[in-house]
Each structure stands twice: as C-alpha cells, then as structure tokens.
C-alpha positions as protocol buffer text, in pm:
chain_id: "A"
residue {
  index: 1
  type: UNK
  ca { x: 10934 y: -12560 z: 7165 }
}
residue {
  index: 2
  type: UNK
  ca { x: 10875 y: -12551 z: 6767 }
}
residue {
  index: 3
  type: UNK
  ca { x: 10865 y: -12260 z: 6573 }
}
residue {
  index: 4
  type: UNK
  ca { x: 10508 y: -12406 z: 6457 }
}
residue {
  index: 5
  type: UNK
  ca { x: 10376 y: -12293 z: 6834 }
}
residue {
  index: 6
  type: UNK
  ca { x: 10537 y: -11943 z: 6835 }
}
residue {
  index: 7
  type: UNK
  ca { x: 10293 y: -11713 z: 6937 }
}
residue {
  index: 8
  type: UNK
  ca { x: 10069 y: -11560 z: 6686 }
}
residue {
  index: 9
  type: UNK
  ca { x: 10114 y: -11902 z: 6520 }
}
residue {
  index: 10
  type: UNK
  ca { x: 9721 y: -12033 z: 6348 }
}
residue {
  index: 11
  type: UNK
  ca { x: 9548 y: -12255 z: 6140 }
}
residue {
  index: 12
  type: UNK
  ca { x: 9220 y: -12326 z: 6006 }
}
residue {
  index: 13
  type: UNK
  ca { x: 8938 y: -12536 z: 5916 }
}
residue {
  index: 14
  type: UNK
  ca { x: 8641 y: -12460 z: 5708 }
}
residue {
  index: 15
  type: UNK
  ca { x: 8309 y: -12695 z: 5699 }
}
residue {
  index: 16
  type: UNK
  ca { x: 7962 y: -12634 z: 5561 }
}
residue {
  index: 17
  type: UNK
  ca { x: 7710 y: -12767 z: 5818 }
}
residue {
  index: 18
  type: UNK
  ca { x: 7429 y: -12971 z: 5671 }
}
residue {
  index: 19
  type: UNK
  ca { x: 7090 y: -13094 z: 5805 }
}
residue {
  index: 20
  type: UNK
  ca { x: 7289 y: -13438 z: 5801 }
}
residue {
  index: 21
  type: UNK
  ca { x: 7533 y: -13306 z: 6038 }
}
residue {
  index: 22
  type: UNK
  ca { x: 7319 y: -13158 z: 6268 }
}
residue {
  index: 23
  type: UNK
  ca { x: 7058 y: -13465 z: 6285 }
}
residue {
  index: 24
  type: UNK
  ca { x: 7302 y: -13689 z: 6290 }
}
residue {
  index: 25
  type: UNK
  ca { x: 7480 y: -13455 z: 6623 }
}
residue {
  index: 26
  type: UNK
  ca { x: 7106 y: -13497 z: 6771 }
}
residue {
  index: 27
  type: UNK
  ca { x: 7164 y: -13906 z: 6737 }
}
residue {
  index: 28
  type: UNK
  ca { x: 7504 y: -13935 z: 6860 }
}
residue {
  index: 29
  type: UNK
  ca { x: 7417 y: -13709 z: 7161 }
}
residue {
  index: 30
  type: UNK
  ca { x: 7035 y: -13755 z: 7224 }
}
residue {
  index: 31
  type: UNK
  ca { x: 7028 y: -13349 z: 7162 }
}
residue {
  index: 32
  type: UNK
  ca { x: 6693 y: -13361 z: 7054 }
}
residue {
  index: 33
  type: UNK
  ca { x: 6585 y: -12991 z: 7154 }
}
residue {
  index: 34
  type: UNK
  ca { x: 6311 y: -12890 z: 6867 }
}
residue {
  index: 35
  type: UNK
  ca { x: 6528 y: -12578 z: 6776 }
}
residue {
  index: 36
  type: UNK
  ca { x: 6778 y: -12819 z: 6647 }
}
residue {
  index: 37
  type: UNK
  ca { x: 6553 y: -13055 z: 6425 }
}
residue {
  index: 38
  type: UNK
  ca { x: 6222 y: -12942 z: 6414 }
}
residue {
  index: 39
  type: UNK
  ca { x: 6153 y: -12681 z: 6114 }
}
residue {
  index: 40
  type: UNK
  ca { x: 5776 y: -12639 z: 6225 }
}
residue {
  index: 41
  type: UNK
  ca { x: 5921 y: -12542 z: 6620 }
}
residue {
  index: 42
  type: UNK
  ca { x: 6246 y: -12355 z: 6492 }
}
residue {
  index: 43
  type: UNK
  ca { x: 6037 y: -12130 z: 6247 }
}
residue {
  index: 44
  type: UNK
  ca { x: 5882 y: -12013 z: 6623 }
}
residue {
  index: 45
  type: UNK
  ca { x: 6138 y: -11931 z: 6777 }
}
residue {
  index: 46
  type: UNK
  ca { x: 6382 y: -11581 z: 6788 }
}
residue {
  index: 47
  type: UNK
  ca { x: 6581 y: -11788 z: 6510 }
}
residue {
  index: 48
  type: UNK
  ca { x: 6306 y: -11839 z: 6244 }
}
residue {
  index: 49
  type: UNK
  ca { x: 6456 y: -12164 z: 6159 }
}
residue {
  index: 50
  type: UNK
  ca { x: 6653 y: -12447 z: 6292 }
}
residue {
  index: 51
  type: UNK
  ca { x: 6989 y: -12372 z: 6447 }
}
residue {
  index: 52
  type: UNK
  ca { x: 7324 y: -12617 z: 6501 }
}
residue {
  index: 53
  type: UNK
  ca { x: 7403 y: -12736 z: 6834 }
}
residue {
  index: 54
  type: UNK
  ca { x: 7685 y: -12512 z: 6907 }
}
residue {
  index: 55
  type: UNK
  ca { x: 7901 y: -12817 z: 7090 }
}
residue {
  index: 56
  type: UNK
  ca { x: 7870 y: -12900 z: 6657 }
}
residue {
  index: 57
  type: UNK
  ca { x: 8025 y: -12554 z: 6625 }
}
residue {
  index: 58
  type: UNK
  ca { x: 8280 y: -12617 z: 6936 }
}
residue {
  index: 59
  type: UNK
  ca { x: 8358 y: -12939 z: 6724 }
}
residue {
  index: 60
  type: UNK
  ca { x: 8533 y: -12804 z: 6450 }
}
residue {
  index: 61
  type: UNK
  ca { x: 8767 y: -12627 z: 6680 }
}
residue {
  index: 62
  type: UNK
  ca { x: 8841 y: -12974 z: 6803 }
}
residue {
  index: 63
  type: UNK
  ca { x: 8931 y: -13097 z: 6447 }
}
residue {
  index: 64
  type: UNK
  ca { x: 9187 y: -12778 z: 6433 }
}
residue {
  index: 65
  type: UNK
  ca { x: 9347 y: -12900 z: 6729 }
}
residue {
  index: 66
  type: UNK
  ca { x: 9398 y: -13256 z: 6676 }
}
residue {
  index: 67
  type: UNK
  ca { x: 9490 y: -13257 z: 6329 }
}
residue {
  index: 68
  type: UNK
  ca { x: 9677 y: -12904 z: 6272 }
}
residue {
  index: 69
  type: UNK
  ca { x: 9784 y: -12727 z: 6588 }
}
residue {
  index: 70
  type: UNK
  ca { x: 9910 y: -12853 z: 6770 }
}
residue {
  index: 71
  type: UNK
  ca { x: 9861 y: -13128 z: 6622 }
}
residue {
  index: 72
  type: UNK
  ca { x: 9811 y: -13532 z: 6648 }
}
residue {
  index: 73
  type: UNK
  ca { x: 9870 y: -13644 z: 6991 }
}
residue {
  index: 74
  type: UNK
  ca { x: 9765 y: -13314 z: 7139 }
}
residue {
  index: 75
  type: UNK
  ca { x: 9533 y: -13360 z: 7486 }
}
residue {
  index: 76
  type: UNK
  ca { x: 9270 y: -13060 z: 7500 }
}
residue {
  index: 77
  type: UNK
  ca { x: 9282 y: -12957 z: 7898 }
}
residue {
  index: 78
  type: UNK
  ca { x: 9021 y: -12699 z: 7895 }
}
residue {
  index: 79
  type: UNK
  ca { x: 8771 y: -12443 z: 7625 }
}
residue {
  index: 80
  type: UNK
  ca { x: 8573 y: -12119 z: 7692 }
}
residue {
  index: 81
  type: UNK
  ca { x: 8305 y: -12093 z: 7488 }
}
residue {
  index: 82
  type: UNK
  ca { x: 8098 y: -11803 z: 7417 }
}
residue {
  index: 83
  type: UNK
  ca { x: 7829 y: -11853 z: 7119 }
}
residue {
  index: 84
  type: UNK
  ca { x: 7783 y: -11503 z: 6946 }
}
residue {
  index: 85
  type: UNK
  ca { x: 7583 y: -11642 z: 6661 }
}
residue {
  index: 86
  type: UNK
  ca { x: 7346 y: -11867 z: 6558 }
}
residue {
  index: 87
  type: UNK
  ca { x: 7486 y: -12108 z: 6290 }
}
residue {
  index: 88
  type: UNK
  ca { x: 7205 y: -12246 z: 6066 }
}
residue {
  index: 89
  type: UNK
  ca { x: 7212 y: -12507 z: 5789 }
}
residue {
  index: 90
  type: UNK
  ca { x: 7399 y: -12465 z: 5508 }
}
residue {
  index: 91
  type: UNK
  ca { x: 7646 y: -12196 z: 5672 }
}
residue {
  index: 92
  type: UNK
  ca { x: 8009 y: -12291 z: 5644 }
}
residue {
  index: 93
  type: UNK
  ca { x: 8178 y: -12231 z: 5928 }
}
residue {
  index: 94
  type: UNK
  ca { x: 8536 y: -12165 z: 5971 }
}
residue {
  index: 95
  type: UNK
  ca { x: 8730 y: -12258 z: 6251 }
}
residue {
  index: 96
  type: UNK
  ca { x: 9041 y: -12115 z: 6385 }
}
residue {
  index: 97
  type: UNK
  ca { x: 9329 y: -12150 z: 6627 }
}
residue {
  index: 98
  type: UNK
  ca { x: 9589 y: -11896 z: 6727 }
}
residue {
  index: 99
  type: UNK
  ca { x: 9877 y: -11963 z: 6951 }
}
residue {
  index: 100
  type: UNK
  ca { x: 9853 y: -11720 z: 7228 }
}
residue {
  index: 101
  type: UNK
  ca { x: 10129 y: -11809 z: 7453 }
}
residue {
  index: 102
  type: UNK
  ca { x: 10417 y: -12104 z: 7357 }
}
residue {
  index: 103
  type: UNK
  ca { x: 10408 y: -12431 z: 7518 }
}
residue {
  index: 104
  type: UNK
  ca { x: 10569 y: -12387 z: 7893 }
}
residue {
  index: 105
  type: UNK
  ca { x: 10840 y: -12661 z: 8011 }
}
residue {
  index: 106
  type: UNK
  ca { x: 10537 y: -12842 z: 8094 }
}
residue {
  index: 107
  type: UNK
  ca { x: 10412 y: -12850 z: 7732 }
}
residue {
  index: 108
  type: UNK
  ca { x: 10074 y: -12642 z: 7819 }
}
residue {
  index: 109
  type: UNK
  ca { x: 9954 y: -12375 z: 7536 }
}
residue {
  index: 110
  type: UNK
  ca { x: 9709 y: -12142 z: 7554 }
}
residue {
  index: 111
  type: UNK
  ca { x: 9501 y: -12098 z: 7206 }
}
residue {
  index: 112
  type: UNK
  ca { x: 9267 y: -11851 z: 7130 }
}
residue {
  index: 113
  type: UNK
  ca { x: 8964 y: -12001 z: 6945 }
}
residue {
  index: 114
  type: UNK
  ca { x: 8696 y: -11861 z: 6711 }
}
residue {
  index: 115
  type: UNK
  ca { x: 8442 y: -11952 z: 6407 }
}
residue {
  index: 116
  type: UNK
  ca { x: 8329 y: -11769 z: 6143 }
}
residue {
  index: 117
  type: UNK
  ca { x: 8074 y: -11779 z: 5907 }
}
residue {
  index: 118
  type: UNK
  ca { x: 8107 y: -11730 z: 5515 }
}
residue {
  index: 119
  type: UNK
  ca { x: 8004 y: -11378 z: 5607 }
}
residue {
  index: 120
  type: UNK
  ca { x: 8307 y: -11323 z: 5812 }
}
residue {
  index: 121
  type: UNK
  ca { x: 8028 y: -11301 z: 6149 }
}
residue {
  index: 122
  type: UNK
  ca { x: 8191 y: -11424 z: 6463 }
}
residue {
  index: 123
  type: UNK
  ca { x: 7963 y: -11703 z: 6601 }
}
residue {
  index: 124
  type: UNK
  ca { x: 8217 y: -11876 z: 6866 }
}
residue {
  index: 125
  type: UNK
  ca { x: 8494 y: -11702 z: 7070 }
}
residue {
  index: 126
  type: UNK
  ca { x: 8701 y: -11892 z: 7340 }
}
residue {
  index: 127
  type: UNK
  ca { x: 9031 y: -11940 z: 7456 }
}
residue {
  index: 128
  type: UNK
  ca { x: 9155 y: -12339 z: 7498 }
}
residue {
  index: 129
  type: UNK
  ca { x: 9427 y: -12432 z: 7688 }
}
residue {
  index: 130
  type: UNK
  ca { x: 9616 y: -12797 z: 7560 }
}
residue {
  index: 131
  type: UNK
  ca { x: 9909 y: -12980 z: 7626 }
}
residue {
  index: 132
  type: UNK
  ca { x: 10097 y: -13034 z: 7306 }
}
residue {
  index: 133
  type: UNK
  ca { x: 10284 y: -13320 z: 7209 }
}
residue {
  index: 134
  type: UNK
  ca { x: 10644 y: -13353 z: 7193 }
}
C-alpha cells in the first residue's frame, strides 16, 4: 500500500460542461432524449432547460480515477450513483475522489465519489470500488 491511498486520501477534477459536450455525449451514445438536446422540449419540462446526461456527470469521476487516484492502470470494478442535481450547460462541475478504505492484499479500494457545481451543490454522490495498480 502507498501512502497516496491512505484513507481520507482525494483528488479532484473540475470541467465546465458545454452544449458541445453534451451533443457530442448524445452522438457517441445515441442518448438522444429531448431533455438533453432539445431547448424547445427542455424549456417544458421540471428543468426549464436542457440538462447533461448524468453518465456525462459519472464521466468525470472516471477521469479522477484513471489519471489521479488511483491512478493509470487502475480497473474500475463497480459505482453507485445517485444524481441529486441537475447539471445544465455551462455549469462546471467538480469531481472528486476520497479514499475510504486502503487497498486490501487483493489491491481492491473503496472510494467515495461526488460532483459539485461552482455553487458548491452536490449533484452526484456514490461510492466506487477499484482495483488499484501496483
């Protein structure tokens, strides 16, 4: 075990989601629900406006993982998700990982994971559990 996956261990990262992003989430997945990339339909609906996908959201937490902490070469077993928020165009969103228990023999970590908005309103909790590499 490395001091870098001590419990309490984190890190973050921060993107601002633009229409680009989210159409461009719609191609690559065939997500085409009108809440997502119709402004006449979104303005309809409990929203008033279009929304993110939140797997777009569940993304960034992703990026955390295989690029910070762990780390490169981490595998990503398992995520809870619970969307709290909507995230809409042009909010950044912050993503964060927390180590919540150190890697076992095995190498398995359990992470707590969240995202933020610039307002500091929680719009994804979840817990992850990965195998970090060694």
């Amino acid at each position: 075990m490395t001091t870098r996956l001590a419990q309490g261990a984190c890190a973050e990262f921060a993107k601002t989601i633009t229409e680009c992003d989210i159409n461009g989430y719609a191609g690559i997945t065939g997500d085409f629900n009108p809440v997502h990339i119709n402004d006449v339909y979104a303005g309809t609906t409990r929203f008033k406006g279009r929304i993110a996908h939140g797997m777009l959201t569940a993304g960034l937490i992703s990026n955390v993982i295989g690029t910070k902490l762990p780390g490169p070469g981490t595998i990503y077993l398992s995520q809870n998700l619970t969307f709290t928020c909507p995230v809409k165009v042009n909010d950044t969103i912050t993503a964060r990982v927390e180590v919540t228990e150190p890697p076992t023999d095995k190498g398995l970590t359990h992470l707590k994971t969240t995202c933020t908005n610039q307002d500091g309103t929680l719009v994804l909790d979840g817990t992850a559990t990965v195998i970090w590499p060694r």
